[in-house]
SETORZA-345183 format. One record per atom (N, C-alpha, C, O, CB): x, y, z. Coordinates in steps of 0.2 Angstrom, whole numbers, plus 5000, padded with zeros to 4 digits. Glycine has a CB too. Example, Ala and Ser with C-alpha at 12.3 -4.5 7.8 and 13.67 -1.06 7.14 Angstrom:
REM SETORZA-345183
506649725039/506249785039/506649845039/507149835042/505749785045/506449895035/506849955036/506450005039/506750065040/507049975029/
***
This chain:
REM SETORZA-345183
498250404818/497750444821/497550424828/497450464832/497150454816/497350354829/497250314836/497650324840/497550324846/497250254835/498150324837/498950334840/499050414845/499250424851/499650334830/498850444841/498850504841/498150534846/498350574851/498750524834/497750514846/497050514852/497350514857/497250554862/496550464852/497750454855/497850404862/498250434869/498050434875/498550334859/498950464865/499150504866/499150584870/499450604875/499250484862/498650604867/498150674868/497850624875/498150644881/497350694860/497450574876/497050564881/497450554888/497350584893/496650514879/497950514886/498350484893/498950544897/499150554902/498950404890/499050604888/499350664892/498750714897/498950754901/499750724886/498150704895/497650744896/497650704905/497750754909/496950744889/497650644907/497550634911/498050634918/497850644923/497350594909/498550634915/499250644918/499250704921/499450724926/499850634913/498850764915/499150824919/498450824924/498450844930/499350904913/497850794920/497550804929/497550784934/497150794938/497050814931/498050744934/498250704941/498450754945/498350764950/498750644941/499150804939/499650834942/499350874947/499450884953/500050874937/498850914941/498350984945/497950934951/498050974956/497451034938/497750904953/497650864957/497850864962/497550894967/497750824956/498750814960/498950824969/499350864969/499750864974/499350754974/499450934964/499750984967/499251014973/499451034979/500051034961/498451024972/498251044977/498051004981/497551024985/497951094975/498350944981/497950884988/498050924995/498550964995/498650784989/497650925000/497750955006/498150895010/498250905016/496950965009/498350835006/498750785013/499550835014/499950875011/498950675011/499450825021/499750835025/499950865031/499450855034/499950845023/500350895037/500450955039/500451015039/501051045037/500550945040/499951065041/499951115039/499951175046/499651155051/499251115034/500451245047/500451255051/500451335050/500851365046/500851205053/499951385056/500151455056/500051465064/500051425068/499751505051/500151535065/500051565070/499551605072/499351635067/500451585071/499151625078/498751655080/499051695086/499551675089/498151615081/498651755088/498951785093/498351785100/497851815100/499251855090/498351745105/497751765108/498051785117/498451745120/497151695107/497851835118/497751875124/498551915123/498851935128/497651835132/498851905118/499551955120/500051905117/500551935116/499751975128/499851855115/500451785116/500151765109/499551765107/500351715125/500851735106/500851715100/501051635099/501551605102/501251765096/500551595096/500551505098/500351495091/499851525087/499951475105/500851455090/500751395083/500551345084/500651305088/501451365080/499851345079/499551285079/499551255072/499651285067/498751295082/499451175074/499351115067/499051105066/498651115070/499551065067/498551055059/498151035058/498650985054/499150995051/497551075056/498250925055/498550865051/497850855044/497250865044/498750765058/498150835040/497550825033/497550745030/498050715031/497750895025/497150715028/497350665023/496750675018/496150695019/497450585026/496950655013/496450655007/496350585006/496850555008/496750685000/495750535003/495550485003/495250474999/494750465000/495250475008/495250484993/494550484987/494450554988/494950594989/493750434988/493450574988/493450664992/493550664997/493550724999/492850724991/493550605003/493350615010/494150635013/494650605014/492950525014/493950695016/494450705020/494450715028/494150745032/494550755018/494950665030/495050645039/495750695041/496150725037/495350525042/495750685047/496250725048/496350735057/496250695061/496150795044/496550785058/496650795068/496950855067/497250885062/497350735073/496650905075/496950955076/497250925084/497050895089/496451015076/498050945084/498050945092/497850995093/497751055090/498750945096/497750945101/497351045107/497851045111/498351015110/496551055114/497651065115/497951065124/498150995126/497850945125/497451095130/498751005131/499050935133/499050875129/498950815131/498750905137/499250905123/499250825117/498950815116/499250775112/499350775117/497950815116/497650795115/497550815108/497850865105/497150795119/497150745103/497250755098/496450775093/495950725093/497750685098/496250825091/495350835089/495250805083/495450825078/494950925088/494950755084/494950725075/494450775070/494050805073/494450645076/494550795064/493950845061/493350825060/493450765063/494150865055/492750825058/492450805057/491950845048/492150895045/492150795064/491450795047/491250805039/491650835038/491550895037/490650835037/492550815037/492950825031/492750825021/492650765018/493450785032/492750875019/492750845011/493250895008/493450935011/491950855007/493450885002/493750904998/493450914989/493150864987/494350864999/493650944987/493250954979/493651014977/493651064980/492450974980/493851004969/494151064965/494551094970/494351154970/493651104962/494851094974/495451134979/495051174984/495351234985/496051174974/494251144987/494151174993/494151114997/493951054996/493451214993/494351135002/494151085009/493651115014/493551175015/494851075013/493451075016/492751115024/492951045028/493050985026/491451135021/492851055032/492751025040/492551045046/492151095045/493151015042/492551025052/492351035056/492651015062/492850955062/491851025055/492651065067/493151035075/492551025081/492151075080/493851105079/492450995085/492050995090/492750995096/493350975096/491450915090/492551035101/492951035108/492451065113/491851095112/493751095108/492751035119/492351045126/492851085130/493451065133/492050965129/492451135131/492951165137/492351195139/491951225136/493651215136/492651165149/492151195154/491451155155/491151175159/492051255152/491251105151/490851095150/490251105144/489651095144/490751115153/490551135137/490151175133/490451165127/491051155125/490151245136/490051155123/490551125117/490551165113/490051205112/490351055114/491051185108/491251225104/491251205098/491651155097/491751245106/491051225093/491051215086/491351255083/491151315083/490551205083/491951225078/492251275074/492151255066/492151195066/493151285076/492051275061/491851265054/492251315053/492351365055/491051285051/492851245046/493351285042/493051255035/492851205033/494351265044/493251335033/493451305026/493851365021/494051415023/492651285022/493851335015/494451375009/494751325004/494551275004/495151415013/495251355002/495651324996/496251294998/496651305003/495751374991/496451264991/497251224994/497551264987/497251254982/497351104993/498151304987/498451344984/499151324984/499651354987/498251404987/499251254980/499951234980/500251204990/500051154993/500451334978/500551234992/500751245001/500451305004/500751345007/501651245002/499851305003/499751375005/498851335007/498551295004/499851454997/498651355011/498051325015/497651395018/497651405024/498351275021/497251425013/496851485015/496151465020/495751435016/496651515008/495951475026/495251445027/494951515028/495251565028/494951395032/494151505030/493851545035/493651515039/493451455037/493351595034/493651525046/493451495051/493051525056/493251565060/493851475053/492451505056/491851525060/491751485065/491651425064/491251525057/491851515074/491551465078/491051485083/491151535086/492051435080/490651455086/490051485088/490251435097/490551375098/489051445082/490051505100/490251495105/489751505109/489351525105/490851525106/489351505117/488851545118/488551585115/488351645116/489051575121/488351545111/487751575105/487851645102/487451685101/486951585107/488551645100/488851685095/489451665091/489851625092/489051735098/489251705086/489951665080/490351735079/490151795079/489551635069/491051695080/491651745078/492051705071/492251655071/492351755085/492051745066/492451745061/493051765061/493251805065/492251775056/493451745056/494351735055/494351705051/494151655050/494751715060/494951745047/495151715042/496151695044/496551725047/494951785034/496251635039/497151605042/497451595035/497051575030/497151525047/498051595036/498351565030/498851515034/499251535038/498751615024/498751435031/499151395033/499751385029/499751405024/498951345035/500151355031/500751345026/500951265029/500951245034/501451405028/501151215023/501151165022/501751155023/502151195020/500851145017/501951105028/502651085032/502951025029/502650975028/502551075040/503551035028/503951015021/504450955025/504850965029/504551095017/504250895023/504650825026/505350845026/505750805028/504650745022/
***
């Protein structure tokens, strides 16, 4: 019967590892946006850490935007991007689920003291 518990417990844990890192956010994740007429693929890099999640967006000329307050929990992630353009810093707040290779957020960013919403699906880029 010990035997048997035993058993029950260590399959019980195995499979939640599986559900785990099937929905881990590490990695690269990539879609497209369309802005002024012109359609441009952008990346976000992810890693998972325990719940603390780090990560980077490239911008322009290579530069590289680290995320910030990354977390992860039950297959949501939120973060945060700070950029400066012009002078003015731009705050973007993502968040959503990890769905297998599928990376749903919403993304709110306050610009000139207005917020524009958008919703993205990213897709998780395969080594």
């Amino acid at each position: 019967m010990q035997r048997l518990a035993a058993m029950v417990m260590v399959l019980g844990l195995a499979t939640a590892g599986f559900a785990d890192s099937k929905n881990d956010p590490t990695g690269t994740w990539k879609w497209e946006v369309e802005r002024q007429g012109q359609r441009r693929e952008m990346t976000l890099k992810l890693k998972l850490e325990g719940d603390k999640l780090t990560g980077s967006m490239p911008g322009r000329q290579g530069r590289e935007t680290p995320i910030e307050e990354g977390t992860f929990k039950d297959g949501k992630v939120s973060f945060t991007i700070t950029r400066e353009m012009q002078g003015n810093k731009i705050v973007t707040k993502y968040s959503g689920t990890v769905e297998g290779d599928t990376l749903k957020l919403k993304v709110e960013t306050e610009r000139n003291g207005q917020t524009r919403t958008s919703e993205i699906e990213a897709k998780r880029v395969k080594d």
